[in-house]
C-alpha positions in Angstrom: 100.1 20.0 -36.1 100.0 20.4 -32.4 101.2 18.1 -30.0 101.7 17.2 -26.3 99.7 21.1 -25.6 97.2 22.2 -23.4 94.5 22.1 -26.2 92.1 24.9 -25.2 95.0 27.4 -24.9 97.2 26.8 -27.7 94.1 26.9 -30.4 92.2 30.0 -29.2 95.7 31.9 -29.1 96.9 30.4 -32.6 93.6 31.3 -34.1 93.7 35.1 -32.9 90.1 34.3 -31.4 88.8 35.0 -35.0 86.8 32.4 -37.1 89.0 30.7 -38.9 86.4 28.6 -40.3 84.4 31.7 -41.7 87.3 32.8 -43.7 87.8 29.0 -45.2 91.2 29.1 -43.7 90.5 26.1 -41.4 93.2 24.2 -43.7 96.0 26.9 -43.3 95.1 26.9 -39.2 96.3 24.9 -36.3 96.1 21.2 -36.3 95.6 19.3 -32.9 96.1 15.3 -33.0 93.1 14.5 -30.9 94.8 12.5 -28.2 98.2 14.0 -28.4 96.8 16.8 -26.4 95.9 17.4 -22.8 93.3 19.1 -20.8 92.4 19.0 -17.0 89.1 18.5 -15.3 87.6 22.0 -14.3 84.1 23.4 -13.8 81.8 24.3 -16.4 79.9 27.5 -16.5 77.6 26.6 -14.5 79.5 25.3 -11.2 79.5 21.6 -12.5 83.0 19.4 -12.0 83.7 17.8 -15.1 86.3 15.1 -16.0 89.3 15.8 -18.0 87.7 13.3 -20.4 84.9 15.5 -20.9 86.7 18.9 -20.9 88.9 17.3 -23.7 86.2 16.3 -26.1 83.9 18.9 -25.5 87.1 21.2 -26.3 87.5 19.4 -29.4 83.6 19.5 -30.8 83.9 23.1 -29.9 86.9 24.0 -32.0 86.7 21.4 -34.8 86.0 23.0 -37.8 85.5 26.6 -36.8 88.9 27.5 -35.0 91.1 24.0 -36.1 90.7 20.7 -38.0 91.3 18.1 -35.7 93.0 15.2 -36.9 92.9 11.3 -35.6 96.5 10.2 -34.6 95.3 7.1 -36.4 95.4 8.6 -40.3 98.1 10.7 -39.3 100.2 7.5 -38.3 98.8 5.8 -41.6 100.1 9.1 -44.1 103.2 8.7 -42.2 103.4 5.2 -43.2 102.2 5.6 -46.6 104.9 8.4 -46.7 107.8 6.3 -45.6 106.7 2.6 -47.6 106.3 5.4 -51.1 110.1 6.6 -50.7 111.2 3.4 -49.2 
């Protein structure tokens, strides 16, 4: 699961820029909580400023399944609950 990372970086490196998602290995690769990540604002390819905001989910719709799965901090929270209340 990644965490507190520069999202765009840490994914494309982990994945070996190879499709993880065309060798059904999505589950065995990285796992970025979607807003326990960071981005900054930067241009776009075509000169455009765009808002860390954007950059971020963008990021995330481009990666999510093909190069990560992208979990929501609010399941992960949940298993983590569901974890704790089972052995409690």
């Amino acid at each position: 699961m990644g965490a507190g990372v520069y999202l765009v970086e840490v994914i494309i490196t982990s994945s070996g820029q190879r499709s993880v998602g065309n060798f059904h290995l999505v589950n065995d690769g990285p796992r970025p909580v979607e807003d326990a990540c960071w981005t900054f604002a930067r241009r776009d390819y075509a000169g455009r400023h765009r808002s860390a905001e954007e950059v971020h989910t963008m990021s995330l719709a481009n990666m999510d399944p093909e190069y990560c799965m992208v979990l929501r901090s609010d399941l992960v929270l949940a298993a983590i609950d569901e974890v704790l209340t089972f052995r409690g």
